[in-house]
PyMOL Python script that loads the backbone (N, CA, C, O; Angstrom):
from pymol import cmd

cmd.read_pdbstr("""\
ATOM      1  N   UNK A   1      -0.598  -0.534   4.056  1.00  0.00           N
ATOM      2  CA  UNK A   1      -0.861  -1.123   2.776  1.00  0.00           C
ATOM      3  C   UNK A   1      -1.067  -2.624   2.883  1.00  0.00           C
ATOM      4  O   UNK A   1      -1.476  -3.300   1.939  1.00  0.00           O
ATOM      5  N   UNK A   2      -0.757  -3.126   4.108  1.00  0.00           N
ATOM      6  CA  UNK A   2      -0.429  -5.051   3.669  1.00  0.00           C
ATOM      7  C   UNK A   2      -1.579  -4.928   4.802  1.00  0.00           C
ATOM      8  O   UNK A   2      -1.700  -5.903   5.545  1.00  0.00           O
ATOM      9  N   UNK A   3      -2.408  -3.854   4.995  1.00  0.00           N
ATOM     10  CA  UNK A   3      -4.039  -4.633   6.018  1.00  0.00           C
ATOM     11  C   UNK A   3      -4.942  -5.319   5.094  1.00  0.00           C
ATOM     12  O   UNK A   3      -5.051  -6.517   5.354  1.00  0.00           O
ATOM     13  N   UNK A   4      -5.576  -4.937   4.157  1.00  0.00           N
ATOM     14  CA  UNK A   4      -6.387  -5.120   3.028  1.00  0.00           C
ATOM     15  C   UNK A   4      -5.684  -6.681   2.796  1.00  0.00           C
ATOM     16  O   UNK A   4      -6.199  -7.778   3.011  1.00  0.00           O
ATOM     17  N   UNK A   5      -4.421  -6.380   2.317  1.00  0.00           N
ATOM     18  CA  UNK A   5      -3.925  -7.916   1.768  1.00  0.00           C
ATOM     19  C   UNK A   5      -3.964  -9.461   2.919  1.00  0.00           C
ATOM     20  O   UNK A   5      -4.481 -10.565   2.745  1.00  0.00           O
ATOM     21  N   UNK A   6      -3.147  -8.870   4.114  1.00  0.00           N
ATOM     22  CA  UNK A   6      -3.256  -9.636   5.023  1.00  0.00           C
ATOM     23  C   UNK A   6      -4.834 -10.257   5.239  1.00  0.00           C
ATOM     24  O   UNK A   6      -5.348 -11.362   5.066  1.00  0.00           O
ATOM     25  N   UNK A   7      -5.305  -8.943   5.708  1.00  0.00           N
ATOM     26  CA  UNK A   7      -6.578  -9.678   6.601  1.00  0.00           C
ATOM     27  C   UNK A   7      -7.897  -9.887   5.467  1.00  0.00           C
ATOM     28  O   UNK A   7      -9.022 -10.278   5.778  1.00  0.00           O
ATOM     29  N   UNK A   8      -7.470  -9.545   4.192  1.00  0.00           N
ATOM     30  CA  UNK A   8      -8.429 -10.012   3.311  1.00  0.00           C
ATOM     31  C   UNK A   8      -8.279 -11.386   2.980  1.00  0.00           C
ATOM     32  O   UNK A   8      -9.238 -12.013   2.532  1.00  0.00           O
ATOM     33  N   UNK A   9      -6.910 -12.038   3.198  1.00  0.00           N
ATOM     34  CA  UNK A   9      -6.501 -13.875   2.844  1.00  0.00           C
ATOM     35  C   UNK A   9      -6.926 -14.162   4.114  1.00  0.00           C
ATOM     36  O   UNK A   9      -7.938 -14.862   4.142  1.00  0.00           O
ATOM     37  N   UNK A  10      -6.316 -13.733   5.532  1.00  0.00           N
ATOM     38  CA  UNK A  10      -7.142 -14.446   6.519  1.00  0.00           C
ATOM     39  C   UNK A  10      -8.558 -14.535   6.443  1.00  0.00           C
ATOM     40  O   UNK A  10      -9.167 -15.573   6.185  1.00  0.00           O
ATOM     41  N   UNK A  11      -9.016 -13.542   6.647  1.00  0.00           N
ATOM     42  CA  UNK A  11     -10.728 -13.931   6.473  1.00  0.00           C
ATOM     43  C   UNK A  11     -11.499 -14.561   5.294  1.00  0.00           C
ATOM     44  O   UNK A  11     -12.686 -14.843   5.132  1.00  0.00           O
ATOM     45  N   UNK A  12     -10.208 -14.697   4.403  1.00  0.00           N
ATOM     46  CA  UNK A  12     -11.362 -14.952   3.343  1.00  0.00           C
ATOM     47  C   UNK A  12     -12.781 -13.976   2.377  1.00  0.00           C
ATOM     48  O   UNK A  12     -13.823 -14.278   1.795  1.00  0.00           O
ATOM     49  N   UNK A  13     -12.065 -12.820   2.655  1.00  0.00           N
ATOM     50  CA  UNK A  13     -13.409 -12.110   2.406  1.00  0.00           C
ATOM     51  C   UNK A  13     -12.670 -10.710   2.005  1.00  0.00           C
ATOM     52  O   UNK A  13     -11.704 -10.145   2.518  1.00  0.00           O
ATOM     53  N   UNK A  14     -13.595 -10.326   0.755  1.00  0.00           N
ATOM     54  CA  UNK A  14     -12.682  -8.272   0.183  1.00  0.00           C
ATOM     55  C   UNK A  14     -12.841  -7.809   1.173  1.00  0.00           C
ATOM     56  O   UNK A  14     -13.828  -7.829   1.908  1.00  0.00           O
ATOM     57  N   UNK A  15     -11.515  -7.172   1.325  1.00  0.00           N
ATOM     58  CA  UNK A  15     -11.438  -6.098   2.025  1.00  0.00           C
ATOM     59  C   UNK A  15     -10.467  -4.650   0.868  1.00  0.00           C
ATOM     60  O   UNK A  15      -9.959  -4.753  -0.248  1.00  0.00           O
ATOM     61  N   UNK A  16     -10.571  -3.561   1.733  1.00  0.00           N
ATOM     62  CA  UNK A  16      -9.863  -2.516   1.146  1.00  0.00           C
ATOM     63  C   UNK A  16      -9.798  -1.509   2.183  1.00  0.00           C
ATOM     64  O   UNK A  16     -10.567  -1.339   3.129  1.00  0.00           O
ATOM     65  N   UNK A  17      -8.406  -0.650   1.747  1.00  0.00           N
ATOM     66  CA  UNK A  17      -8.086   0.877   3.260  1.00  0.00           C
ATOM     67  C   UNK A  17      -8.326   1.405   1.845  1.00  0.00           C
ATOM     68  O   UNK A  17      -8.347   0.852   0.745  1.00  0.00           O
ATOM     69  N   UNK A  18      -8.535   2.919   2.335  1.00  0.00           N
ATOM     70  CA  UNK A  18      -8.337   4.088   1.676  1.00  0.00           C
ATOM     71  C   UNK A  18      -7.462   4.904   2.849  1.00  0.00           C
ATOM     72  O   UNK A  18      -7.629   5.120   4.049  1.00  0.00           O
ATOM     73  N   UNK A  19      -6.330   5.278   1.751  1.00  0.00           N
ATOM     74  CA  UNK A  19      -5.347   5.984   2.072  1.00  0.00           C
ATOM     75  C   UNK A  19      -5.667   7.487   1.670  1.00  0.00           C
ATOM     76  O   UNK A  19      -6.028   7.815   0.541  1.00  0.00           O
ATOM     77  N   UNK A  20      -5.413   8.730   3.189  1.00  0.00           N
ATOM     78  CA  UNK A  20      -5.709   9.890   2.002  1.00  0.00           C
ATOM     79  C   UNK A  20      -4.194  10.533   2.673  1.00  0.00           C
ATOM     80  O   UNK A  20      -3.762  10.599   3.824  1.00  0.00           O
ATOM     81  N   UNK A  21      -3.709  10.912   1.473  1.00  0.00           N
ATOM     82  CA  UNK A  21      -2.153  11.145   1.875  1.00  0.00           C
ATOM     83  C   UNK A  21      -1.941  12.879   0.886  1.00  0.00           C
ATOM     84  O   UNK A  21      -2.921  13.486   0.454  1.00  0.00           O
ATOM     85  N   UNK A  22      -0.672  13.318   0.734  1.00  0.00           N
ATOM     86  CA  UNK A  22      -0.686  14.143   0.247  1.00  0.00           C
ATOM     87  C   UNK A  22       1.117  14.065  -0.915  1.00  0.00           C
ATOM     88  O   UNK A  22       2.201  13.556  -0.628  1.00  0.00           O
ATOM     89  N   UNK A  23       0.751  14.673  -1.941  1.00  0.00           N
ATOM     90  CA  UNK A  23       2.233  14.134  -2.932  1.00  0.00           C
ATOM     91  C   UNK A  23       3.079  14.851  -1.847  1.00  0.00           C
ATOM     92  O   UNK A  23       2.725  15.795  -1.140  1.00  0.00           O
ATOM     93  N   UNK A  24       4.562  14.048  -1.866  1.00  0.00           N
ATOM     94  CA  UNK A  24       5.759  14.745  -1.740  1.00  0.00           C
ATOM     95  C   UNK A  24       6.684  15.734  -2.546  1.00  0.00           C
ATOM     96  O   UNK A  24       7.717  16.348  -2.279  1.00  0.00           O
ATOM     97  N   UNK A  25       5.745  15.605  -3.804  1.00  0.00           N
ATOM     98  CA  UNK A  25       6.608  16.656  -4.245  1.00  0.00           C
ATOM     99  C   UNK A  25       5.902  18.037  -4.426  1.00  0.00           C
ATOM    100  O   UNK A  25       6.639  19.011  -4.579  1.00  0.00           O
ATOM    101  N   UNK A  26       4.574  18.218  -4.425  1.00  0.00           N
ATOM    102  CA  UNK A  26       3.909  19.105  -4.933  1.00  0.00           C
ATOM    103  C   UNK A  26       3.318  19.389  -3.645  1.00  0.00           C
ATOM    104  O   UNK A  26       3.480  20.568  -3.330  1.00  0.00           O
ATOM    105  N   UNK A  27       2.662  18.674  -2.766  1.00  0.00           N
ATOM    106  CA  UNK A  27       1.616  19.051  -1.692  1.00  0.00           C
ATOM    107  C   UNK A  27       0.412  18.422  -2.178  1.00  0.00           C
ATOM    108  O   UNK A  27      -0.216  17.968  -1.221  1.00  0.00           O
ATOM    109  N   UNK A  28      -0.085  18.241  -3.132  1.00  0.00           N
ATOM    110  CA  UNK A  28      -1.673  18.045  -3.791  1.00  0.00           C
ATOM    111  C   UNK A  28      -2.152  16.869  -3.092  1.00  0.00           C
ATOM    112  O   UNK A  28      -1.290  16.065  -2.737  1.00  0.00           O
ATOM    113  N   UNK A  29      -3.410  16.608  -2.817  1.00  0.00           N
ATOM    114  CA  UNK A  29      -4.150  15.799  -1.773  1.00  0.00           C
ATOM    115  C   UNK A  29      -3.819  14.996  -2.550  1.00  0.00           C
ATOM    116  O   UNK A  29      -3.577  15.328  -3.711  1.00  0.00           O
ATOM    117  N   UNK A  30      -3.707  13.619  -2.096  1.00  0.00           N
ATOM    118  CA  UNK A  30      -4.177  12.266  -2.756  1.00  0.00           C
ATOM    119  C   UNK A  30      -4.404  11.649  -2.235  1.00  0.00           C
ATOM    120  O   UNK A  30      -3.854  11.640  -1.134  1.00  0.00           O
ATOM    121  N   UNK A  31      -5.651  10.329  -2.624  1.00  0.00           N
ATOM    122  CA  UNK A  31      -6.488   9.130  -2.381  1.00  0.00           C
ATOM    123  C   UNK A  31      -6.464   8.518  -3.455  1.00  0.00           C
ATOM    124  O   UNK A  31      -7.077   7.458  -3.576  1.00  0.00           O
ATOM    125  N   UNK A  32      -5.869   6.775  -1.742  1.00  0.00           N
ATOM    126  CA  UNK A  32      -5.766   5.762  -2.560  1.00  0.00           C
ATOM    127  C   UNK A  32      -6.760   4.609  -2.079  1.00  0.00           C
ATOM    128  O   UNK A  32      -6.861   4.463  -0.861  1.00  0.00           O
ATOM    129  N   UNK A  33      -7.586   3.681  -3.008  1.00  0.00           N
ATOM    130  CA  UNK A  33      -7.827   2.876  -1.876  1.00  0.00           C
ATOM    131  C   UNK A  33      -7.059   1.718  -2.530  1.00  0.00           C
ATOM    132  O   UNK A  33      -6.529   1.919  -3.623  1.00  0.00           O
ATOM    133  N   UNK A  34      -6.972   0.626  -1.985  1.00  0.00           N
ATOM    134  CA  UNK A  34      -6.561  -0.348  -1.857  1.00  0.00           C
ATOM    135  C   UNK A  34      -7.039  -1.504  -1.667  1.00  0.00           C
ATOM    136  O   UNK A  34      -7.618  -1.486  -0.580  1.00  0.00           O
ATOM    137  N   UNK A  35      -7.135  -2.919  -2.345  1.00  0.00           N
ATOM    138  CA  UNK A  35      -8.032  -3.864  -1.808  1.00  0.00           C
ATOM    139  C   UNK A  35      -7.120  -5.245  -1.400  1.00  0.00           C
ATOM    140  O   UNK A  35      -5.900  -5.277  -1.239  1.00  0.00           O
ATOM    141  N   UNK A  36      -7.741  -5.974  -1.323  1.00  0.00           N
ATOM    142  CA  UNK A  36      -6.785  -7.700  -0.936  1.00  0.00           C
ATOM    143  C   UNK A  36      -6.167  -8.051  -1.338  1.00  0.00           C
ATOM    144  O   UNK A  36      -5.168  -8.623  -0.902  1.00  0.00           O
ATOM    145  N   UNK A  37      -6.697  -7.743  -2.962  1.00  0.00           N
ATOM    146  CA  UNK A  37      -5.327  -8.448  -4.428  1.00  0.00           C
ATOM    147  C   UNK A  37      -3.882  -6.967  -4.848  1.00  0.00           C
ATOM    148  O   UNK A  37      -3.091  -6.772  -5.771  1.00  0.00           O
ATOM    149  N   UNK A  38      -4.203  -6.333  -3.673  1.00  0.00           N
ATOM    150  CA  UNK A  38      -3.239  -5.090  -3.833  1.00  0.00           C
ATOM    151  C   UNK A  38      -3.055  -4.519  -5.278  1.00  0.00           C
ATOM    152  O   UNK A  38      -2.020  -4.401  -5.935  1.00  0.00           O
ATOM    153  N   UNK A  39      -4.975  -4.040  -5.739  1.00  0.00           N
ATOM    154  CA  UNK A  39      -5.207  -3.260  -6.958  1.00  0.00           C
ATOM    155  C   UNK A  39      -5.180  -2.157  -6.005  1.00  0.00           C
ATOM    156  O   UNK A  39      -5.154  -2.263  -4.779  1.00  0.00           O
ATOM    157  N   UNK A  40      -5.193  -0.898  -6.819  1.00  0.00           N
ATOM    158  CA  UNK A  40      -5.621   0.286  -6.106  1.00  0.00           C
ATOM    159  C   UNK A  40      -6.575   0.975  -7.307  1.00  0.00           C
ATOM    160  O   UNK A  40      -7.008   0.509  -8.361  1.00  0.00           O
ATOM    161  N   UNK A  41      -6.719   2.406  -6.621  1.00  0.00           N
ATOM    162  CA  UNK A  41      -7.459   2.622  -7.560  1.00  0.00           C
ATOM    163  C   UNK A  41      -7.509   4.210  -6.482  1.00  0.00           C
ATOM    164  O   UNK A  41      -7.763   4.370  -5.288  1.00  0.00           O
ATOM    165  N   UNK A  42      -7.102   5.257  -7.694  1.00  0.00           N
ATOM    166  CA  UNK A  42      -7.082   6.426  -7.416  1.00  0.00           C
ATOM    167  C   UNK A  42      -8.168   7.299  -6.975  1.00  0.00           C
ATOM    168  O   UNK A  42      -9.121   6.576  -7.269  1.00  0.00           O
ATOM    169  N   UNK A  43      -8.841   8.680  -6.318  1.00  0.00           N
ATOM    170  CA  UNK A  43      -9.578   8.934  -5.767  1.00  0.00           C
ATOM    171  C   UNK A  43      -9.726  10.230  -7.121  1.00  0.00           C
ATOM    172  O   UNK A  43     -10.737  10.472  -7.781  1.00  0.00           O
ATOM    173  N   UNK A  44      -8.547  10.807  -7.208  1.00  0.00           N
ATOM    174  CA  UNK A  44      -8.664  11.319  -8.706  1.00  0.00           C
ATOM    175  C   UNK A  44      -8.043  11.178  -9.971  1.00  0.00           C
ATOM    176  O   UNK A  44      -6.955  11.626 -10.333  1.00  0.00           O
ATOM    177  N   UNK A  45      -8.908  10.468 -10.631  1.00  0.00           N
ATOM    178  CA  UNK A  45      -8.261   9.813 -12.189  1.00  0.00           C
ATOM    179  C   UNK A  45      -6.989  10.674 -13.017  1.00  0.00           C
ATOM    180  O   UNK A  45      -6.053  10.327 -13.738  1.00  0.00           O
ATOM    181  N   UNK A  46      -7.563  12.138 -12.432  1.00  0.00           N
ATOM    182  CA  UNK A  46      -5.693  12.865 -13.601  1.00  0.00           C
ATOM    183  C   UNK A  46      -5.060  12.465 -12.584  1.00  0.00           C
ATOM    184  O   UNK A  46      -4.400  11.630 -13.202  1.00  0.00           O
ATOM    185  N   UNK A  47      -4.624  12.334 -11.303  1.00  0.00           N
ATOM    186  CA  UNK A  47      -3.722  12.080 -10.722  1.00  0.00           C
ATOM    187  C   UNK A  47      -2.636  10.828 -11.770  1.00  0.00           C
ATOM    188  O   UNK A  47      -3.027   9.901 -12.480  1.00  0.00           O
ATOM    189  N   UNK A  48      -1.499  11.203 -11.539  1.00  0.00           N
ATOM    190  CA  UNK A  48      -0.602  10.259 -12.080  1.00  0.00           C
ATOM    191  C   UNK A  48       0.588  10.068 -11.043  1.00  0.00           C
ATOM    192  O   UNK A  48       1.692  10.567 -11.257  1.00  0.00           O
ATOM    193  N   UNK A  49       0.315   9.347  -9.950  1.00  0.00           N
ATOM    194  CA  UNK A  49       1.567   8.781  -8.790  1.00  0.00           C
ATOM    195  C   UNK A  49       2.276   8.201  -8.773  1.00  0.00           C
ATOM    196  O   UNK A  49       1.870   7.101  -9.149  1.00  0.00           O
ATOM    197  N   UNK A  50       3.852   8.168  -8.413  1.00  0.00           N
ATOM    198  CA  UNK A  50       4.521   6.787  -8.829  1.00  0.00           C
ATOM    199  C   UNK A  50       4.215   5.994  -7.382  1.00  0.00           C
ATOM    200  O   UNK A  50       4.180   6.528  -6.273  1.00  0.00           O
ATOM    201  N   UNK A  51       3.981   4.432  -7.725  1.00  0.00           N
ATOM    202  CA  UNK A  51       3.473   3.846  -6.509  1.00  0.00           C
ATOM    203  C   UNK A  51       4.236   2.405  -7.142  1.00  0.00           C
ATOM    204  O   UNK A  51       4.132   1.828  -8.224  1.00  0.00           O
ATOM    205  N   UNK A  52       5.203   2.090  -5.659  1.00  0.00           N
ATOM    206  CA  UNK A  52       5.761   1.210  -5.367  1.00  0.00           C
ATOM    207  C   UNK A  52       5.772   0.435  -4.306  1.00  0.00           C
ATOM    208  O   UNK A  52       5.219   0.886  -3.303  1.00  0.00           O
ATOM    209  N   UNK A  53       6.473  -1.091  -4.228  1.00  0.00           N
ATOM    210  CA  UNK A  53       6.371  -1.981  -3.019  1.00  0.00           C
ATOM    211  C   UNK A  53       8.109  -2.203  -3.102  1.00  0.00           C
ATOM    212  O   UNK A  53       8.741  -2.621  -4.072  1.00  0.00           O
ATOM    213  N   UNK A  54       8.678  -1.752  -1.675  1.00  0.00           N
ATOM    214  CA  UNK A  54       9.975  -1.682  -2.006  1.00  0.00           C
ATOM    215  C   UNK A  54      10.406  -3.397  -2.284  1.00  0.00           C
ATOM    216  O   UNK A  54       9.668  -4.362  -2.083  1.00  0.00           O
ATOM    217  N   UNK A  55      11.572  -3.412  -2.711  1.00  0.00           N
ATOM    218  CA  UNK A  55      12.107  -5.105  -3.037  1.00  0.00           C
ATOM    219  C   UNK A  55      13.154  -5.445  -1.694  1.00  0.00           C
ATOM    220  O   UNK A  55      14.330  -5.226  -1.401  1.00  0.00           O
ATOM    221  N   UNK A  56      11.935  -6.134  -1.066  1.00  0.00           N
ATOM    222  CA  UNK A  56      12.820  -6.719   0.600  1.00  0.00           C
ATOM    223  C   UNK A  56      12.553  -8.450   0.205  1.00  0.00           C
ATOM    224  O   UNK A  56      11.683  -9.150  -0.313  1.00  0.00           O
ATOM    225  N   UNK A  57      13.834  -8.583   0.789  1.00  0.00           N
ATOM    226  CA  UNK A  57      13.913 -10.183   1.017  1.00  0.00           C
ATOM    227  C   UNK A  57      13.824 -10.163   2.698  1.00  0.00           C
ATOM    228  O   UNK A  57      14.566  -9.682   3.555  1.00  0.00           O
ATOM    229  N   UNK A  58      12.303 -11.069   2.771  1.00  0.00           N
ATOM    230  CA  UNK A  58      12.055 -11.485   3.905  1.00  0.00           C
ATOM    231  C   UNK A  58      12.388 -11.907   4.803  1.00  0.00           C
ATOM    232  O   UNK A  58      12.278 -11.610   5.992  1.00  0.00           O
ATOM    233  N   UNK A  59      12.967 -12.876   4.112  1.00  0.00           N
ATOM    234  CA  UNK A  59      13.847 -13.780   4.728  1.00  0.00           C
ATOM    235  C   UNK A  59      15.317 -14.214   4.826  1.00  0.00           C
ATOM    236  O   UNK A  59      15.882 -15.243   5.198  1.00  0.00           O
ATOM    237  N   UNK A  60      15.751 -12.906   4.298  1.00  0.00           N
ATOM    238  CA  UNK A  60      17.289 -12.600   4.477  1.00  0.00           C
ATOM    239  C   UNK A  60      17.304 -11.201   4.658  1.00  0.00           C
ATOM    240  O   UNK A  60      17.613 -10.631   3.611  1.00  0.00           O
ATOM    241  N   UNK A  61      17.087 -10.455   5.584  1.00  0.00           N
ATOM    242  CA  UNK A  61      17.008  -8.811   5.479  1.00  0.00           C
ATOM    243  C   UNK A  61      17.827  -8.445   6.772  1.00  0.00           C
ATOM    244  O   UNK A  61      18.288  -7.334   7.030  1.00  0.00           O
ATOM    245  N   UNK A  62      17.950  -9.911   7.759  1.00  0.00           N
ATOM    246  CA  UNK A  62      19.448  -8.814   8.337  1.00  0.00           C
ATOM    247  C   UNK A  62      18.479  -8.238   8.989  1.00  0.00           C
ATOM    248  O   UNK A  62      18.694  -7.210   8.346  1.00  0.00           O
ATOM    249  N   UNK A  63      17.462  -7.886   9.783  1.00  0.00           N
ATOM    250  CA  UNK A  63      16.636  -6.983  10.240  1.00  0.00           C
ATOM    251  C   UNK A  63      15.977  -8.294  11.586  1.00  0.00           C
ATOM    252  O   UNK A  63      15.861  -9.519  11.580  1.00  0.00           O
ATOM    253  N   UNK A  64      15.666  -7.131  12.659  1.00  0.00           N
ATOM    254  CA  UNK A  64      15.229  -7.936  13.468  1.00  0.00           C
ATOM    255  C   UNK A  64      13.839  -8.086  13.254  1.00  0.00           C
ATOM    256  O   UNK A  64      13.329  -9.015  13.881  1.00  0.00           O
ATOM    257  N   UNK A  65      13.071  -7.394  12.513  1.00  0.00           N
ATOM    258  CA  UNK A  65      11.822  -7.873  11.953  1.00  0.00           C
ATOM    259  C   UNK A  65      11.759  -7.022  10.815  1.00  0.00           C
ATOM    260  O   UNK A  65      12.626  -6.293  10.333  1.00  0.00           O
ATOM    261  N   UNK A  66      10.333  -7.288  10.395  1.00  0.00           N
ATOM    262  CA  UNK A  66       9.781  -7.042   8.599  1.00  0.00           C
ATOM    263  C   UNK A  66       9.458  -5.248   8.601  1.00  0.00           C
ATOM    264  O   UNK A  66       9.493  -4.619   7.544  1.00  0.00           O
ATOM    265  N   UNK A  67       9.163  -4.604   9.883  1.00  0.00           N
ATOM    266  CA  UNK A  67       8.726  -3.095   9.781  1.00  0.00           C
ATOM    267  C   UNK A  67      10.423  -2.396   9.834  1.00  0.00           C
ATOM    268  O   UNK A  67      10.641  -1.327   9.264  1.00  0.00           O
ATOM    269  N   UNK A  68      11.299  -2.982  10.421  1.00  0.00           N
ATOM    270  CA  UNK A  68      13.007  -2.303   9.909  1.00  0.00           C
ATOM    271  C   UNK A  68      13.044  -2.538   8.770  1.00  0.00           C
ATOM    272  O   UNK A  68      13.522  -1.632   8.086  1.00  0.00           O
ATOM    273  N   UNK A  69      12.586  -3.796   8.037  1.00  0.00           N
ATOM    274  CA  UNK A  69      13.172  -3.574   6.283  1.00  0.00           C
ATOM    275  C   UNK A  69      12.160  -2.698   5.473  1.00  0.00           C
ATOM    276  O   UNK A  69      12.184  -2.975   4.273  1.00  0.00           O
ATOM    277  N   UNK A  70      11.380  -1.827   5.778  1.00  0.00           N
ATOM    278  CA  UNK A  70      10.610  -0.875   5.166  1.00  0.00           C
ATOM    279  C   UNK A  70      11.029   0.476   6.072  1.00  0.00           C
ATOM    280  O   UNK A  70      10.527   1.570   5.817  1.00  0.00           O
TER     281      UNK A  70
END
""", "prot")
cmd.dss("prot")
cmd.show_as("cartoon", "prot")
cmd.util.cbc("prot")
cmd.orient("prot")
């Protein structure tokens, strides 16, 4: 999720991933894409997903890097 964001501020330029994943609770396909300003935008509109960015402090997480606090 943080490629689009990252390397869309480095370069200077839109970028976006498409994610194709599947729900955890049901099985049903889902697609996401994703762009720089971390909009998304669903692949099917009834879809209704809960979509979150967990709440890590960066810079106090006690973690020897940023992929242990996720």
């Amino acid at each position: 999720m943080a490629t689009p964001f990252v390397q869309g501020r480095l370069r200077q330029a839109p970028l976006s991933v498409r994610v194709d994943t599947s729900c955890a609770h049901c099985d049903a396909p889902l697609t996401l894409t994703i762009d720089q300003d971390l909009n998304y935008e669903l692949g099917d509109p009834e879809s209704d997903p809960i979509i979150f960015v967990p709440q890590v402090d960066l810079f106090d997480s006690g973690r020897p890097n940023i992929i242990d606090s996720f």
